[in-house]
PDBQT receptor file of N, H, CA, C and O in Angstrom, charges set to zero:
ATOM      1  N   UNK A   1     -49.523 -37.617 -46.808  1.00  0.00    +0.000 N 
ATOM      2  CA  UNK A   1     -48.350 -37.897 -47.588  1.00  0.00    +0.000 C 
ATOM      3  C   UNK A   1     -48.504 -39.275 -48.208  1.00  0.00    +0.000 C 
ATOM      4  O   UNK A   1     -48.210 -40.259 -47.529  1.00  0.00    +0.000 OA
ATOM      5  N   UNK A   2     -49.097 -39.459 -49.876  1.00  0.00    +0.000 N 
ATOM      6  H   UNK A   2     -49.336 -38.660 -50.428  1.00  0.00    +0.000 HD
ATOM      7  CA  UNK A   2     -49.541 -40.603 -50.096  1.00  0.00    +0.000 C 
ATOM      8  C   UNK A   2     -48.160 -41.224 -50.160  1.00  0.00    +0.000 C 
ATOM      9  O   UNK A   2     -47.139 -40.554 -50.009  1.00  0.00    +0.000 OA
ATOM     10  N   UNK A   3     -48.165 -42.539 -50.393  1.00  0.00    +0.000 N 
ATOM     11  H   UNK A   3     -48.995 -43.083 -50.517  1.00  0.00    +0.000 HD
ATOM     12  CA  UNK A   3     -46.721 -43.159 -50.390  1.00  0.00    +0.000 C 
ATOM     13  C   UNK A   3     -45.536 -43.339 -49.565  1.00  0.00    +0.000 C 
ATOM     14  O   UNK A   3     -44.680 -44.223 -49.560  1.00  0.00    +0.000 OA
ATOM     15  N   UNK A   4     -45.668 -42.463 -48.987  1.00  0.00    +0.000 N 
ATOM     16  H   UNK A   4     -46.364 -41.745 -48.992  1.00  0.00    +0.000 HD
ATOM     17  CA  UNK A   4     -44.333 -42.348 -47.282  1.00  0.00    +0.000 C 
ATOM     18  C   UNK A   4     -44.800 -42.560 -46.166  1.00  0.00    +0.000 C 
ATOM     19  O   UNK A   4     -45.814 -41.899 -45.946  1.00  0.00    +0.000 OA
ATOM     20  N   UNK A   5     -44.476 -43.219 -45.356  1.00  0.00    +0.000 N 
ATOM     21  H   UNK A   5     -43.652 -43.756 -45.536  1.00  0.00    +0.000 HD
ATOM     22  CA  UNK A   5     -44.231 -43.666 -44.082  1.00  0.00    +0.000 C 
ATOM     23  C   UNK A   5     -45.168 -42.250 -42.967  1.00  0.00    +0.000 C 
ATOM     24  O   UNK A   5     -44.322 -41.380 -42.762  1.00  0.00    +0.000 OA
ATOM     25  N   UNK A   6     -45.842 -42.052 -42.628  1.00  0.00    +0.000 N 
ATOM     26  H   UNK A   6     -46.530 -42.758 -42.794  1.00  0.00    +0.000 HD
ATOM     27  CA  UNK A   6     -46.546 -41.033 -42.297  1.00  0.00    +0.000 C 
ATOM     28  C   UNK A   6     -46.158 -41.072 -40.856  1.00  0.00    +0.000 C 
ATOM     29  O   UNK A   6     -46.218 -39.943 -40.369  1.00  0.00    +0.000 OA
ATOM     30  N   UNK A   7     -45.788 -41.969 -40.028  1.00  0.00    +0.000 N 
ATOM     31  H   UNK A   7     -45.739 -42.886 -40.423  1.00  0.00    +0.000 HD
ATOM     32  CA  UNK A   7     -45.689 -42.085 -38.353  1.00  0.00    +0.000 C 
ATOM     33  C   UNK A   7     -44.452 -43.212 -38.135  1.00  0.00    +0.000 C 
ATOM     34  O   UNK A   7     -44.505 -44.235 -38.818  1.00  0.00    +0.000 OA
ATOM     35  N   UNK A   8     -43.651 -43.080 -37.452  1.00  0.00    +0.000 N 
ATOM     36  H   UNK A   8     -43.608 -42.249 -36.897  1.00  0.00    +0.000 HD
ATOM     37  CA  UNK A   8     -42.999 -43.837 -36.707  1.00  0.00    +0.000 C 
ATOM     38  C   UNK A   8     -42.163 -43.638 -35.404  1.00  0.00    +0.000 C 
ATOM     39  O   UNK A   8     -41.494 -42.652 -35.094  1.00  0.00    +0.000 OA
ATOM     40  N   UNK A   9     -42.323 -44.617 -34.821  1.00  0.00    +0.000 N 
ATOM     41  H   UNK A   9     -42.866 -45.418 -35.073  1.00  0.00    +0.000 HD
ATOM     42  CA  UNK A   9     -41.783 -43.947 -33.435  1.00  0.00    +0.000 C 
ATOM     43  C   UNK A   9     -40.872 -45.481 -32.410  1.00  0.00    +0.000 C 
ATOM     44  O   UNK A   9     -41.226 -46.650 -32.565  1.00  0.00    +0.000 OA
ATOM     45  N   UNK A  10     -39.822 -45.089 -31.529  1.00  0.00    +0.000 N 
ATOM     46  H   UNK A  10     -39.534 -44.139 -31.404  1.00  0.00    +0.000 HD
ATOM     47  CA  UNK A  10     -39.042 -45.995 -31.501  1.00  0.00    +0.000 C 
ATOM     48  C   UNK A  10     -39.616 -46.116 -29.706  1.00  0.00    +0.000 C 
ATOM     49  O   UNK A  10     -40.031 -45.151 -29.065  1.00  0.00    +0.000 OA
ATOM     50  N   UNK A  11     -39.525 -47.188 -29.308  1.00  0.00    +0.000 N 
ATOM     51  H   UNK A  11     -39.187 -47.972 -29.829  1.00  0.00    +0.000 HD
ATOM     52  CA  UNK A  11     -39.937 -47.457 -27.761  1.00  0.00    +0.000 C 
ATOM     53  C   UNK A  11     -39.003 -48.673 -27.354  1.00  0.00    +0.000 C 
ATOM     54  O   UNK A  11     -38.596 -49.641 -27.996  1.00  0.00    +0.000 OA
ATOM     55  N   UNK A  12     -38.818 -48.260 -26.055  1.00  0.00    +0.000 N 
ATOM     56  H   UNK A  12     -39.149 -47.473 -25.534  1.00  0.00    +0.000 HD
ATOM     57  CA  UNK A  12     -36.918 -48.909 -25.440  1.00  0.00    +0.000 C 
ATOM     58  C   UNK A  12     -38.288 -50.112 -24.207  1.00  0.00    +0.000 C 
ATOM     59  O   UNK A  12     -39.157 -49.852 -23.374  1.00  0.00    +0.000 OA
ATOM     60  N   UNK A  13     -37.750 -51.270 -24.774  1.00  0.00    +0.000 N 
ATOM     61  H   UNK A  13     -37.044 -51.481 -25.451  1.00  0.00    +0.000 HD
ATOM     62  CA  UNK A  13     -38.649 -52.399 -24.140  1.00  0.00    +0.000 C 
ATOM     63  C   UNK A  13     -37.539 -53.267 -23.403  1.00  0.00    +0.000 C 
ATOM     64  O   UNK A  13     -37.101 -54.387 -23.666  1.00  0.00    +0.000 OA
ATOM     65  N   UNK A  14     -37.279 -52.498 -22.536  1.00  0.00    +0.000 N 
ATOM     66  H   UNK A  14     -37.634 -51.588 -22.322  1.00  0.00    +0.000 HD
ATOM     67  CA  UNK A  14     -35.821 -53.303 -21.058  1.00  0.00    +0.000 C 
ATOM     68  C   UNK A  14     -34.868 -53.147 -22.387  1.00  0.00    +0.000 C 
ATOM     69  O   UNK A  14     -34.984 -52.410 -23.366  1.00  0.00    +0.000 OA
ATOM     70  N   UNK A  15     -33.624 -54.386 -21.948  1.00  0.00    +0.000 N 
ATOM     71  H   UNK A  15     -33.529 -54.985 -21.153  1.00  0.00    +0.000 HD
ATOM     72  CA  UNK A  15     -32.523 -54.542 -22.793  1.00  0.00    +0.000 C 
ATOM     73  C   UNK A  15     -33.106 -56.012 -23.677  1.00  0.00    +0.000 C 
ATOM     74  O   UNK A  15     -32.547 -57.108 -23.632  1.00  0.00    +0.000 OA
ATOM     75  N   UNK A  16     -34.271 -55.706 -24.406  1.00  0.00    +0.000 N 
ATOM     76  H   UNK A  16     -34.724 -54.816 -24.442  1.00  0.00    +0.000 HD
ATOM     77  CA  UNK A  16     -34.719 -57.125 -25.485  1.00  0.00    +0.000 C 
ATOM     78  C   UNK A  16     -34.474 -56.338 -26.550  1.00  0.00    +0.000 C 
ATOM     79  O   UNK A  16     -33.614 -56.686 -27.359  1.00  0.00    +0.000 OA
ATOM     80  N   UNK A  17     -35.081 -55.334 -26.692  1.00  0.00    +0.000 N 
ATOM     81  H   UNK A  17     -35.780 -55.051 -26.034  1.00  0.00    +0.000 HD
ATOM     82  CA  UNK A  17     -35.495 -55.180 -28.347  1.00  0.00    +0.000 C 
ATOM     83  C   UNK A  17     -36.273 -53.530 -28.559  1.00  0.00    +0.000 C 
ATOM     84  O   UNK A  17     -37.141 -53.046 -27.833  1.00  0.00    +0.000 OA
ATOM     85  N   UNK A  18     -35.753 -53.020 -29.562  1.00  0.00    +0.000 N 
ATOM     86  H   UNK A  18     -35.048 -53.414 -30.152  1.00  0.00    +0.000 HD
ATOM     87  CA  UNK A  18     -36.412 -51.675 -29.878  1.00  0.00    +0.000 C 
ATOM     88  C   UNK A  18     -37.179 -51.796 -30.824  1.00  0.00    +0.000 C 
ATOM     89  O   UNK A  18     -37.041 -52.254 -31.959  1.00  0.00    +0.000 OA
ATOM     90  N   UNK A  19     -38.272 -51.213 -30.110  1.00  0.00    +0.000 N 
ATOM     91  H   UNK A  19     -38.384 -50.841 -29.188  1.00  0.00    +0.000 HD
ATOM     92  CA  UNK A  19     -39.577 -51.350 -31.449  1.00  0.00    +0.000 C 
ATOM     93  C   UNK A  19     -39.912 -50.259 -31.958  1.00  0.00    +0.000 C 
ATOM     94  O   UNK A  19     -40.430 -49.291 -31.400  1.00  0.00    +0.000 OA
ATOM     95  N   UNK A  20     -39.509 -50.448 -33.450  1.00  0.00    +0.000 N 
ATOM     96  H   UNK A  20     -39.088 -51.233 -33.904  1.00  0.00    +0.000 HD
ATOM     97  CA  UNK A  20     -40.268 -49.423 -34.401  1.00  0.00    +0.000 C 
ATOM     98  C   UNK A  20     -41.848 -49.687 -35.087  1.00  0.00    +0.000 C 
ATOM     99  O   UNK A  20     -41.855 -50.702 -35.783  1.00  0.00    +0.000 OA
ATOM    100  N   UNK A  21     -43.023 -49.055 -35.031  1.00  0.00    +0.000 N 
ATOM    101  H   UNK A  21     -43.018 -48.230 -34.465  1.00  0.00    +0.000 HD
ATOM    102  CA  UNK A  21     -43.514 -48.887 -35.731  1.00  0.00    +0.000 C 
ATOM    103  C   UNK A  21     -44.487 -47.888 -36.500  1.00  0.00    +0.000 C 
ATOM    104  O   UNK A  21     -44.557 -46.692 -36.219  1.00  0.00    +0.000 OA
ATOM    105  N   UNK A  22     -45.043 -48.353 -37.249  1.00  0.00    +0.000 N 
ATOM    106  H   UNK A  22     -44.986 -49.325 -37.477  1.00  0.00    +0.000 HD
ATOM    107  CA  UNK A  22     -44.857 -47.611 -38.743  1.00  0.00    +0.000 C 
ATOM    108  C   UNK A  22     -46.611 -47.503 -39.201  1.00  0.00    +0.000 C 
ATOM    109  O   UNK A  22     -47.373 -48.296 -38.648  1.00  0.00    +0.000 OA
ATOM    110  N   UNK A  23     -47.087 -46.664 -40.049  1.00  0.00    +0.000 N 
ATOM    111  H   UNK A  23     -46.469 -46.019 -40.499  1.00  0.00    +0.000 HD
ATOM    112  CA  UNK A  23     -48.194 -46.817 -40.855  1.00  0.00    +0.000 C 
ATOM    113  C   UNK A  23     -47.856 -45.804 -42.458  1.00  0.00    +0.000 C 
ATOM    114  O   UNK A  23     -47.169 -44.782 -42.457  1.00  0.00    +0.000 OA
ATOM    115  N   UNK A  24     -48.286 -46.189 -43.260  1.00  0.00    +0.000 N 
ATOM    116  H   UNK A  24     -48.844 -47.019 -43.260  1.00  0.00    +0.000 HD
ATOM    117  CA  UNK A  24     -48.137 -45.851 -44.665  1.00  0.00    +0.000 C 
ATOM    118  C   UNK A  24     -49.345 -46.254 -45.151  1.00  0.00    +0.000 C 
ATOM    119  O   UNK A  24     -49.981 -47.292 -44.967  1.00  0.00    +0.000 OA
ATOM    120  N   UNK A  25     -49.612 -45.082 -45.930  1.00  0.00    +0.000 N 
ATOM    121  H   UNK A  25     -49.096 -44.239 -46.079  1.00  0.00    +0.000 HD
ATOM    122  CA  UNK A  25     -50.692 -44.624 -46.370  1.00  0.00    +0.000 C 
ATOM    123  C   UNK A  25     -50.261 -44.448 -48.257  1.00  0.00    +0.000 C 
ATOM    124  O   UNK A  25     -49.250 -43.930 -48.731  1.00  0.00    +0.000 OA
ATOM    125  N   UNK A  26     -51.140 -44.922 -48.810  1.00  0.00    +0.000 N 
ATOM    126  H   UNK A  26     -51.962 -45.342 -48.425  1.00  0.00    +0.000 HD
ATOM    127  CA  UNK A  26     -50.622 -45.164 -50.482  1.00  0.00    +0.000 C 
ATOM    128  C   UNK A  26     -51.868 -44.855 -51.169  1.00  0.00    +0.000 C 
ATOM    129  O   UNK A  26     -52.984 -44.597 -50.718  1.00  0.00    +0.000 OA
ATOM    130  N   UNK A  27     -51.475 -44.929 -52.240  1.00  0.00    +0.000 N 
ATOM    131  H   UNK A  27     -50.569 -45.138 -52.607  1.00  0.00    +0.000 HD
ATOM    132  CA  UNK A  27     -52.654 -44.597 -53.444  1.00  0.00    +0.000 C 
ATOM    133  C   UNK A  27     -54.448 -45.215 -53.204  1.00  0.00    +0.000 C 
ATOM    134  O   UNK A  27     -54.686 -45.786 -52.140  1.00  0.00    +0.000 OA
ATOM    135  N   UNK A  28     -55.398 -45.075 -54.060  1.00  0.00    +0.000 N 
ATOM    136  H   UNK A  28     -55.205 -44.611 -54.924  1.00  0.00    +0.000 HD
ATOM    137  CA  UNK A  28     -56.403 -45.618 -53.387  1.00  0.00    +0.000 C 
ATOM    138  C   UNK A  28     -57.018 -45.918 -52.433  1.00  0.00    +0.000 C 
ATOM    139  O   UNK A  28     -58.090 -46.515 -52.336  1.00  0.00    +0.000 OA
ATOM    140  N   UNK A  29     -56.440 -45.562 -51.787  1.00  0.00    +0.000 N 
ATOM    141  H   UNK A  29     -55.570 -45.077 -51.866  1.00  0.00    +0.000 HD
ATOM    142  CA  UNK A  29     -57.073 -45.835 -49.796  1.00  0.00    +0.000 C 
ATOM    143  C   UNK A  29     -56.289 -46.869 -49.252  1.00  0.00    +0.000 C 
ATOM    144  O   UNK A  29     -56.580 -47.199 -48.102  1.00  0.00    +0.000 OA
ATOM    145  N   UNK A  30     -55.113 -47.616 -49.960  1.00  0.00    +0.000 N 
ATOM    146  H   UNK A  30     -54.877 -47.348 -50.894  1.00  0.00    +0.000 HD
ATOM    147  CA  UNK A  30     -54.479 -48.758 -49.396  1.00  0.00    +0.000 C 
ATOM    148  C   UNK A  30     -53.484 -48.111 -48.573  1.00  0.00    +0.000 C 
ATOM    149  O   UNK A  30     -52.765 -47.150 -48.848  1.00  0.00    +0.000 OA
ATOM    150  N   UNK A  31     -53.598 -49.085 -47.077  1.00  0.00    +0.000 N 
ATOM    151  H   UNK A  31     -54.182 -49.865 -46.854  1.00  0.00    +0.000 HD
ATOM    152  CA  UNK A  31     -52.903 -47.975 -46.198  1.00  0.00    +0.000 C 
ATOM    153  C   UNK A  31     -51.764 -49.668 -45.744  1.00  0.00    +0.000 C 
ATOM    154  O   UNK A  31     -51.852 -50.725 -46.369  1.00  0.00    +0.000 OA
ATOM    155  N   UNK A  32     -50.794 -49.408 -44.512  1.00  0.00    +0.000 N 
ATOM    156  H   UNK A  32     -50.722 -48.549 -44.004  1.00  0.00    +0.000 HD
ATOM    157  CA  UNK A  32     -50.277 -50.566 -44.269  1.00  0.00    +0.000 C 
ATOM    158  C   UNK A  32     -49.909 -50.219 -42.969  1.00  0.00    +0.000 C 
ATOM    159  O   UNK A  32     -49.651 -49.016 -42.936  1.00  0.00    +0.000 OA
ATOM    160  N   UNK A  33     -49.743 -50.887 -41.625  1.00  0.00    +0.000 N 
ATOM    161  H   UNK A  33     -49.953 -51.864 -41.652  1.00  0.00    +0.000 HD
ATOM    162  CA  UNK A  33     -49.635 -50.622 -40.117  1.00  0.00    +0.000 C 
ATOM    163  C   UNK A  33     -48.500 -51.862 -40.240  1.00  0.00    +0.000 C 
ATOM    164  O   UNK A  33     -48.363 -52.627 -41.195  1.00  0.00    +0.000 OA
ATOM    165  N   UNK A  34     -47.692 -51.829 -38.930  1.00  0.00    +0.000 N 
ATOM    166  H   UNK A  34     -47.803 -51.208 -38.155  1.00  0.00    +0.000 HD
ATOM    167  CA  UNK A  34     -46.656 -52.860 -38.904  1.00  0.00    +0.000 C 
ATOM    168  C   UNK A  34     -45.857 -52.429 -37.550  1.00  0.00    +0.000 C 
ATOM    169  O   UNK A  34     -46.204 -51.540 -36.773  1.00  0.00    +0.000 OA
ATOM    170  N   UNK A  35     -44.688 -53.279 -37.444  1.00  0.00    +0.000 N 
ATOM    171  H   UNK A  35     -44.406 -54.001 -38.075  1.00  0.00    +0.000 HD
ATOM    172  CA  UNK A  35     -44.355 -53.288 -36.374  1.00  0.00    +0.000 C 
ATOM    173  C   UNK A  35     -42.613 -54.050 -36.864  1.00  0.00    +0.000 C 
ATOM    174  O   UNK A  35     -42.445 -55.107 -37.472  1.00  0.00    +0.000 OA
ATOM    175  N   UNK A  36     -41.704 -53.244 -36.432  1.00  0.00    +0.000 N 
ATOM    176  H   UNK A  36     -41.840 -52.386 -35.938  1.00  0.00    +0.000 HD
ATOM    177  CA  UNK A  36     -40.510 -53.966 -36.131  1.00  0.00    +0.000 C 
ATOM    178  C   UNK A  36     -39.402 -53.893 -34.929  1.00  0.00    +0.000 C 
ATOM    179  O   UNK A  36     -38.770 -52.874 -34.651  1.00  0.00    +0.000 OA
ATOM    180  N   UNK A  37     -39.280 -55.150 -34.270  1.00  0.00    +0.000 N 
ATOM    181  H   UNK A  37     -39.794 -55.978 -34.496  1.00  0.00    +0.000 HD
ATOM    182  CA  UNK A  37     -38.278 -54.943 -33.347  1.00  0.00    +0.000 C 
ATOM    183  C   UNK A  37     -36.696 -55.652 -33.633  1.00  0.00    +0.000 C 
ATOM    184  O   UNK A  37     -36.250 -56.745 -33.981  1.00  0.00    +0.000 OA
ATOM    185  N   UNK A  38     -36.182 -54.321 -33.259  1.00  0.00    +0.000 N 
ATOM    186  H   UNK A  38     -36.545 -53.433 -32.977  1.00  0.00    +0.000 HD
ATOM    187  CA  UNK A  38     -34.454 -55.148 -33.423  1.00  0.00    +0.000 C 
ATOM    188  C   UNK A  38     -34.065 -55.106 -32.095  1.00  0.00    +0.000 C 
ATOM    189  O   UNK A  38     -34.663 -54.647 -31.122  1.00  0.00    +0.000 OA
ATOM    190  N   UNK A  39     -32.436 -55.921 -32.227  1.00  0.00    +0.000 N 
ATOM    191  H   UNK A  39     -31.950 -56.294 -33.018  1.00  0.00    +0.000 HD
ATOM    192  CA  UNK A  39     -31.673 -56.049 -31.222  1.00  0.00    +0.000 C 
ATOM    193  C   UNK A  39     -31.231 -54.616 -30.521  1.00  0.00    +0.000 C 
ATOM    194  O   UNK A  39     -31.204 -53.753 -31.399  1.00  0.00    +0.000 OA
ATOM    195  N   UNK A  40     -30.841 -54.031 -29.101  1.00  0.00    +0.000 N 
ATOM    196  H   UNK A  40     -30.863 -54.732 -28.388  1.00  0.00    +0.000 HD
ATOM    197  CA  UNK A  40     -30.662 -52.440 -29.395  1.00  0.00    +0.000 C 
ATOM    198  C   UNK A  40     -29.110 -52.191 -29.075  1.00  0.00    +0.000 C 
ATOM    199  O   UNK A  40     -28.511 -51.179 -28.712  1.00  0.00    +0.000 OA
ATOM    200  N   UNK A  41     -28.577 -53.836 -29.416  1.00  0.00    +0.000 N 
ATOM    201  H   UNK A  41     -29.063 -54.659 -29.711  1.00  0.00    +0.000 HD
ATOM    202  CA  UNK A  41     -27.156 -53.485 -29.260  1.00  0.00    +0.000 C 
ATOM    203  C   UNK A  41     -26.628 -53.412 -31.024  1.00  0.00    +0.000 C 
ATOM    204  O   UNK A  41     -25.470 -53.764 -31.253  1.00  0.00    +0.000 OA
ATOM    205  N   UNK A  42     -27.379 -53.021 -32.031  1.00  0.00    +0.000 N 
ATOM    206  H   UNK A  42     -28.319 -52.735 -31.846  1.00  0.00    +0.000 HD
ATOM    207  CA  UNK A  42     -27.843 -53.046 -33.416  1.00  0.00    +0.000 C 
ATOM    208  C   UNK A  42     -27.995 -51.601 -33.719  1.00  0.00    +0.000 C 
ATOM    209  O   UNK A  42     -27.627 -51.098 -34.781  1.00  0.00    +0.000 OA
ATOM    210  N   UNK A  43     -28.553 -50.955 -32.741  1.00  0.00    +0.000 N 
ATOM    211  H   UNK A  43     -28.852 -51.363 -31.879  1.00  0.00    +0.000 HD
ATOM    212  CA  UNK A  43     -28.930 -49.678 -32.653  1.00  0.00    +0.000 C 
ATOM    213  C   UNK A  43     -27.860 -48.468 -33.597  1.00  0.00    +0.000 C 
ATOM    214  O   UNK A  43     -28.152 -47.669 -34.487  1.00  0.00    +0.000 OA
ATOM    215  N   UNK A  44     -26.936 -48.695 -33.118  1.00  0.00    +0.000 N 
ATOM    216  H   UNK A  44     -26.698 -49.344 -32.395  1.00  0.00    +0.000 HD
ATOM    217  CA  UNK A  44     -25.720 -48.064 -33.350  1.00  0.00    +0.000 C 
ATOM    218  C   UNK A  44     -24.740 -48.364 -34.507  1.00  0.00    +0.000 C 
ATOM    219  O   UNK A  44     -23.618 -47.867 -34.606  1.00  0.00    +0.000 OA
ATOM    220  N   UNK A  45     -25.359 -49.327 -35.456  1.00  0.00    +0.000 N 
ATOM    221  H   UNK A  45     -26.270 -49.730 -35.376  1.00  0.00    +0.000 HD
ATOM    222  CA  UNK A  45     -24.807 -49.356 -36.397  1.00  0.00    +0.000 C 
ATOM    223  C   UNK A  45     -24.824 -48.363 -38.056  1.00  0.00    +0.000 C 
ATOM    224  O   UNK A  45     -25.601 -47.411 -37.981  1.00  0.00    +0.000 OA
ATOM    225  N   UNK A  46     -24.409 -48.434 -38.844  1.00  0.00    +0.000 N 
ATOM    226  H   UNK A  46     -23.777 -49.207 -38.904  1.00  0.00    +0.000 HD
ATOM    227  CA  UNK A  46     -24.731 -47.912 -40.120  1.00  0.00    +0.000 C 
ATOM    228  C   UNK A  46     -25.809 -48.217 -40.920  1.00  0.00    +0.000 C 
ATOM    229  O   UNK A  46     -26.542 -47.502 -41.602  1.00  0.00    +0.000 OA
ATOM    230  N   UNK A  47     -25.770 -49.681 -40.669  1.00  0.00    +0.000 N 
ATOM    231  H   UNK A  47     -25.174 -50.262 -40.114  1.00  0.00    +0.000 HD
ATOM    232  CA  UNK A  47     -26.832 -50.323 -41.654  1.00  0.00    +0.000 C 
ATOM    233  C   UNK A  47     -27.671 -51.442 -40.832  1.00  0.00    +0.000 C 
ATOM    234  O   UNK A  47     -27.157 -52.555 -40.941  1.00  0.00    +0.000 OA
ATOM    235  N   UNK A  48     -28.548 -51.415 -40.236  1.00  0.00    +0.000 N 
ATOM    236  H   UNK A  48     -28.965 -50.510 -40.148  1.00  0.00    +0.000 HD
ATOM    237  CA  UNK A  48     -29.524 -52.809 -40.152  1.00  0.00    +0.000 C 
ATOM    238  C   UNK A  48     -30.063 -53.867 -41.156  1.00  0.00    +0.000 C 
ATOM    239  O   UNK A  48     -30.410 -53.677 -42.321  1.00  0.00    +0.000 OA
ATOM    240  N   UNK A  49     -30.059 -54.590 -40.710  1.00  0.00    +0.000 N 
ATOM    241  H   UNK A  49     -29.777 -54.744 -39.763  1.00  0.00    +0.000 HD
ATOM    242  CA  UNK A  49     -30.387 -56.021 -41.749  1.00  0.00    +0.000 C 
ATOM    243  C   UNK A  49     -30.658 -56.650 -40.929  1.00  0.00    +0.000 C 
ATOM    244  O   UNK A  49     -30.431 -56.583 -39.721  1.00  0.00    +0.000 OA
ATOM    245  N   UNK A  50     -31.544 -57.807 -41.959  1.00  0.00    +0.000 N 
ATOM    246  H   UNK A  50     -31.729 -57.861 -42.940  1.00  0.00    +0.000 HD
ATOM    247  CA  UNK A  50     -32.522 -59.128 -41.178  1.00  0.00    +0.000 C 
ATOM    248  C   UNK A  50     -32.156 -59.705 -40.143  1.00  0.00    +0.000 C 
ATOM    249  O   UNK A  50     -32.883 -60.315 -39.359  1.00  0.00    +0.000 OA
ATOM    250  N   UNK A  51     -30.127 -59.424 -40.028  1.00  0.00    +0.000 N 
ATOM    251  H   UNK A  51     -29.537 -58.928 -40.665  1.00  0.00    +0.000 HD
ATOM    252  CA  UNK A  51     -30.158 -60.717 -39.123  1.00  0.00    +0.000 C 
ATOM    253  C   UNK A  51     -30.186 -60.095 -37.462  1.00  0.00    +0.000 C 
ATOM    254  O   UNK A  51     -30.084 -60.602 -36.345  1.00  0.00    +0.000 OA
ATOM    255  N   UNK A  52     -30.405 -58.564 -38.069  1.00  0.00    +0.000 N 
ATOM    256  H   UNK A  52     -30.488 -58.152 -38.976  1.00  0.00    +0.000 HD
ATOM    257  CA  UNK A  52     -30.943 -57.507 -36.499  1.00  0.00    +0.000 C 
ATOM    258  C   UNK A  52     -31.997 -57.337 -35.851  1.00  0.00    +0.000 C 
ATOM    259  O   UNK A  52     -32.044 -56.900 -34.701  1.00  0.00    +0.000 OA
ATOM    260  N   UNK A  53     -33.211 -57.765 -36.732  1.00  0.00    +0.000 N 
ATOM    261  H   UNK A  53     -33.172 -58.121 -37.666  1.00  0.00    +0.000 HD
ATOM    262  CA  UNK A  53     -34.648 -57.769 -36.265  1.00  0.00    +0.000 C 
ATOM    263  C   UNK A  53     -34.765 -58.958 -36.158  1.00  0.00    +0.000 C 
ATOM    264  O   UNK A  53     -34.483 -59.943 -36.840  1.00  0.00    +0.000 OA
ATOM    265  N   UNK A  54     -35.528 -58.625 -34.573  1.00  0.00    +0.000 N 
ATOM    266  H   UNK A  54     -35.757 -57.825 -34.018  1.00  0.00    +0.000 HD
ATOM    267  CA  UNK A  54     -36.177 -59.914 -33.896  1.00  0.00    +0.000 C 
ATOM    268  C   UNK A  54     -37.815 -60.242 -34.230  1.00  0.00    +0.000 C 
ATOM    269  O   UNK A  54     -38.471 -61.251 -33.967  1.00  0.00    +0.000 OA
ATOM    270  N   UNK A  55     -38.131 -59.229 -34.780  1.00  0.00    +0.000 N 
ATOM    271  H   UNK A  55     -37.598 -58.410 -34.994  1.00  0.00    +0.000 HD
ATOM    272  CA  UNK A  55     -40.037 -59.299 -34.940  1.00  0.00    +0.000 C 
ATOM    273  C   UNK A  55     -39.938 -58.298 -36.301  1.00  0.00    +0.000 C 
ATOM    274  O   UNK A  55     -39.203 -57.389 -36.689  1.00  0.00    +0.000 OA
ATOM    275  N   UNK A  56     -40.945 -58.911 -36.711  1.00  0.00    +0.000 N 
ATOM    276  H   UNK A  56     -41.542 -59.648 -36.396  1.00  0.00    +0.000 HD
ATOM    277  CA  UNK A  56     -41.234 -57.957 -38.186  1.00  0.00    +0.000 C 
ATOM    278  C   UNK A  56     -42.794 -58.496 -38.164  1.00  0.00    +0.000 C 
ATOM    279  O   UNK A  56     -43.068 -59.677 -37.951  1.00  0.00    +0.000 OA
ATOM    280  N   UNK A  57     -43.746 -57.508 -38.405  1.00  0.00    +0.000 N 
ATOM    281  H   UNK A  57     -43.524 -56.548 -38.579  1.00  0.00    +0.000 HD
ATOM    282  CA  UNK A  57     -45.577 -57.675 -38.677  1.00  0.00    +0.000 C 
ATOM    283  C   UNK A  57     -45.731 -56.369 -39.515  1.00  0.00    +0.000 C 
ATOM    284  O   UNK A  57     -45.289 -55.281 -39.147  1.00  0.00    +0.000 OA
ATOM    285  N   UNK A  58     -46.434 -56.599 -40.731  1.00  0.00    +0.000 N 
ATOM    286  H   UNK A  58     -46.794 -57.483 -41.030  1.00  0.00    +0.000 HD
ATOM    287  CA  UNK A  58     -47.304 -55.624 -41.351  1.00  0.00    +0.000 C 
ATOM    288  C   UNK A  58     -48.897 -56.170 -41.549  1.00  0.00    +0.000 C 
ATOM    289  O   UNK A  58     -49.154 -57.364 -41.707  1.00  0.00    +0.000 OA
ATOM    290  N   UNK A  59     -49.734 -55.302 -41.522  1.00  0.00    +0.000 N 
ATOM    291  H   UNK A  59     -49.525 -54.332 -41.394  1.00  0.00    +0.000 HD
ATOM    292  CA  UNK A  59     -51.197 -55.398 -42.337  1.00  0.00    +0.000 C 
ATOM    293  C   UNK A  59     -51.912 -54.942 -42.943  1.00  0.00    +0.000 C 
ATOM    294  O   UNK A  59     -52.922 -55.560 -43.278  1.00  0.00    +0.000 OA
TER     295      UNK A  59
């Protein structure tokens, strides 16, 4: 699936932080791996935003 998010998966790390991450795969062979954790009392909202994630990494 060039362009979309191909894998993600959520993992419960105690009561710190839920980590999502991710790999995307795009045109030309450019692919991208990453990692985000939010707060998981955040979990339950409508909308997440910056000031919910505690870790953000792509490469």
């Amino acid at each position: 699936m060039k362009g979309l998010i191909a894998a993600a998966c959520v993992l419960a790390t105690g009561a710190n932080a839920a980590d999502f991450y991710f790999c995307w795969d795009g045109a030309n062979g450019y692919t991208m791996t990453g990692q985000m954790s939010i707060n998981p009392a955040s979990l339950n909202k409508p909308i997440v935003t910056q000031d919910d994630v505690t870790l953000f990494k792509i490469a």
